[in-house]
C-alpha positions as CSV (number, residue, x, y, z in Angstrom):
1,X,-15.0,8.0,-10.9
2,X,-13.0,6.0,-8.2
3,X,-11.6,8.5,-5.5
4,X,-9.1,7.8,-3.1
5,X,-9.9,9.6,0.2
6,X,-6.2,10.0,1.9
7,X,-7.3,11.8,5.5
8,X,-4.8,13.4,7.8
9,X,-3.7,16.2,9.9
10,X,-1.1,16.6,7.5
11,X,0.7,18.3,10.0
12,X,2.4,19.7,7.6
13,X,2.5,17.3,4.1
14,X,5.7,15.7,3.5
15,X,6.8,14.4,0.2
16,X,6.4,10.6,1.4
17,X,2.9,11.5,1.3
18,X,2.9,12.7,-2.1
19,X,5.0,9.3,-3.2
20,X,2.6,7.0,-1.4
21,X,-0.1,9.0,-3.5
22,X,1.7,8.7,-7.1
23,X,2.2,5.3,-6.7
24,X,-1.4,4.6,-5.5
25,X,-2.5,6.6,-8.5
26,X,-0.2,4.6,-11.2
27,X,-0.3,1.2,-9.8
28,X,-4.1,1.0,-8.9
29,X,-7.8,1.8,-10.2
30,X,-8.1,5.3,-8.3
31,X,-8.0,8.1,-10.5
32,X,-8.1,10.7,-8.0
33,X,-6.6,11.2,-4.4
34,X,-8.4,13.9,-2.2
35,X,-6.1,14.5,0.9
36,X,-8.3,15.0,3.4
37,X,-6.9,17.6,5.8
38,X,-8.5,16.6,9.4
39,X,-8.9,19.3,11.4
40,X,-8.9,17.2,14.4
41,X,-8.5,13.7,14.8
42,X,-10.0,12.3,18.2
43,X,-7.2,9.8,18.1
44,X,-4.4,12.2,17.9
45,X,-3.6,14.6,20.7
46,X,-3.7,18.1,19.4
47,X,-1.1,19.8,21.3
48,X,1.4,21.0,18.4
49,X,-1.6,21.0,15.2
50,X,-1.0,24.1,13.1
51,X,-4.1,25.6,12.4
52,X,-6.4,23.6,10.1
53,X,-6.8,26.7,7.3
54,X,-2.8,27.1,7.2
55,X,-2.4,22.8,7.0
56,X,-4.9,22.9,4.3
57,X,-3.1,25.9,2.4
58,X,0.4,23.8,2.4
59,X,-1.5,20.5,1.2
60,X,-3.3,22.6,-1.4
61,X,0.4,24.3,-2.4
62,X,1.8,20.8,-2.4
63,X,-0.6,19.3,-4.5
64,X,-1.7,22.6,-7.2
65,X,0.4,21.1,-10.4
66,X,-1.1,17.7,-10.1
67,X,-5.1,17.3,-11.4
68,X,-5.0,14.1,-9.9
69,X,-4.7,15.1,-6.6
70,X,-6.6,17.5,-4.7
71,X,-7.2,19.2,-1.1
72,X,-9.9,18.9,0.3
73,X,-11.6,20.8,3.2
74,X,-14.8,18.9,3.4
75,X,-14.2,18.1,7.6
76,X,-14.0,21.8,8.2
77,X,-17.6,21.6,7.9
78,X,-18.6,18.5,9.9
79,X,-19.3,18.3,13.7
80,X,-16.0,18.1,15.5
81,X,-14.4,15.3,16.1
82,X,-13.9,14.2,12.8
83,X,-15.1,10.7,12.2
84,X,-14.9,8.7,9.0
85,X,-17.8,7.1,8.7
86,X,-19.6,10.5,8.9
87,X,-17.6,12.0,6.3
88,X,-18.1,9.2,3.8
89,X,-21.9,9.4,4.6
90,X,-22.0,13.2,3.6
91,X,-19.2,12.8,0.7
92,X,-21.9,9.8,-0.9
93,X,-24.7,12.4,-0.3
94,X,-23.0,14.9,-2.2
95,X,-21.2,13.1,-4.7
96,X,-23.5,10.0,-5.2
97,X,-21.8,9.7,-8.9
98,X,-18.4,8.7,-7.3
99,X,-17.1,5.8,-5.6
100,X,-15.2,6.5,-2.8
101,X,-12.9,4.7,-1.1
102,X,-10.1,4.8,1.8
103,X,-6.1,5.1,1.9
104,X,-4.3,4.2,4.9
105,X,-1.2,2.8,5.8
106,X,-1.4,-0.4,7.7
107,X,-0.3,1.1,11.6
108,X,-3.9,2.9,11.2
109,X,-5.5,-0.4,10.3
110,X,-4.3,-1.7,13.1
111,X,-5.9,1.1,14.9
112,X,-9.3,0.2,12.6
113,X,-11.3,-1.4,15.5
114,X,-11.3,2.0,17.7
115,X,-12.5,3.7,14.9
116,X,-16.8,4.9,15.1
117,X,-18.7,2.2,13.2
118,X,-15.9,0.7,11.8
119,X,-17.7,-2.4,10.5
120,X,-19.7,0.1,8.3
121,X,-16.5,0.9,7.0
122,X,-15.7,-2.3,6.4
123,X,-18.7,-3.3,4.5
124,X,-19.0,-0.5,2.3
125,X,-15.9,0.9,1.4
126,X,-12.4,-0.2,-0.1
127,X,-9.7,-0.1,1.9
128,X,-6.5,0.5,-0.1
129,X,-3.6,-0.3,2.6
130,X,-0.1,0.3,2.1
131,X,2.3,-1.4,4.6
132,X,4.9,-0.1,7.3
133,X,7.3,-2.1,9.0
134,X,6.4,-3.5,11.9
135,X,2.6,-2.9,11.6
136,X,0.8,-6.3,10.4
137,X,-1.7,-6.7,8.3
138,X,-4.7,-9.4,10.3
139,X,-7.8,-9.9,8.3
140,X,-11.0,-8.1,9.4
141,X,-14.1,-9.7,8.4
142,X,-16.0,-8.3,5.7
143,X,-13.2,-5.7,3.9
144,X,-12.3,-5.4,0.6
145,X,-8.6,-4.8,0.8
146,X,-5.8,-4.3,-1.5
147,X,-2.6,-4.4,0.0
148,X,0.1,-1.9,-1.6
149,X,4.0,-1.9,-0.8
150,X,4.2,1.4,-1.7
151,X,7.8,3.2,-1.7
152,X,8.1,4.2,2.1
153,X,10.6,6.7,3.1
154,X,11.0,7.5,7.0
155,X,9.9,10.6,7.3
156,X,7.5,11.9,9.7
157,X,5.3,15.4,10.2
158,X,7.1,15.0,14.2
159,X,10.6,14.6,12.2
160,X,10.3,18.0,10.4
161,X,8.2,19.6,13.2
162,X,11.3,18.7,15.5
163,X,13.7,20.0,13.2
164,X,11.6,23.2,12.5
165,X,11.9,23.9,16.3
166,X,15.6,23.2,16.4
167,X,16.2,25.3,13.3
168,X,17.7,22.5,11.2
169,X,16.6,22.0,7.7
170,X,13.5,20.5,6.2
171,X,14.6,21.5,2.7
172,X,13.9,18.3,0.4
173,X,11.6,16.8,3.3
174,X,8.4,19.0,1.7
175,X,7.8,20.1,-1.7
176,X,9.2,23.5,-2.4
177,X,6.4,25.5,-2.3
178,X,5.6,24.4,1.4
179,X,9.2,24.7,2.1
180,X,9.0,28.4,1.1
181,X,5.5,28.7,2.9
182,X,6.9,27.2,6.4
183,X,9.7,29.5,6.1
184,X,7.9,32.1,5.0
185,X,5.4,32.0,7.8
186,X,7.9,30.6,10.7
187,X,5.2,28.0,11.3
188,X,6.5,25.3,13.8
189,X,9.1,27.2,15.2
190,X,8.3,27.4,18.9
């Protein structure tokens, strides 16, 4: 089976990531999209991260009617910081009947050479990037790529954290379950 490994803080999901994942499902070879819920990226400061148990309860809420997509908390039980390449080793340890591979949208590839044996990466695993404006695509040596123009909406995790803490709406930014959840809980409101 061909799984699509989409990692983030998800801080929280948004329903642009659940678009960028449909289409990735219907338009390439991936059957399955595990959202991997980071629970901290050492690229990412980690001032206003909700707490990696209550992200991975609104990605699992987000994703619970669709069996092609799944939450995964698989980083929760790494060393900290979470690096790709050493989750991909342990997923192919465990799972050595799958193929994984790696969704990203192309203002991370940029990022790619920062990234902890990223060449490994590049050698051994797809790379399924879909494009954002203003973030060109340069050839890395060595990658399989496939290059998606996924349906992009602008809307951020910062967008709806920003609105949560000025008490405007997110309704329609997150599916309605998380909507209810956030509200629910009063995450992001201070």
């Amino acid at each position: 089976m061909n799984i699509g490994l989409y990692f983030g803080s998800f801080n929280p999901i948004h329903i642009a990531h659940l678009i960028i994942a449909n289409y990735i499902l219907n338009e390439t070879d991936i059957e399955k999209i595990w959202f991997v819920v980071s629970p901290q990226n050492p690229l990412k400061p980690s001032g206003e991260l909700l707490n990696e148990y209550q992200r991975l309860h609104l990605v699992r809420l987000a994703v619970e009617d669709e069996p092609r997509m799944k939450a995964s908390d698989i980083e929760f039980y790494l060393p900290r910081p979470s690096y790709t390449i050493d989750t991909l080793t342990y997923l192919n340890e465990k799972y050595p009947e799958y193929r994984f591979c790696i969704i990203m949208g192309s203002d991370s590839y940029q990022n790619l050479p920062k990234w902890k044996n990223y060449e490994q990466l590049l050698r051994h695993y797809p790379l399924y990037i879909y494009r954002r404006p203003g973030f060109d695509l340069t050839e890395l040596k060595g990658a399989e790529i496939h290059v998606l123009d996924a349906p992009l909406l602008h809307i951020s995790a910062s967008l709806i954290r920003k609105y949560l803490r000025e008490g405007k709406s997110i309704r329609f930014f997150v599916p309605e379950k998380v909507f209810e959840e956030i509200m629910r809980a009063g995450y992001y409101r201070n």
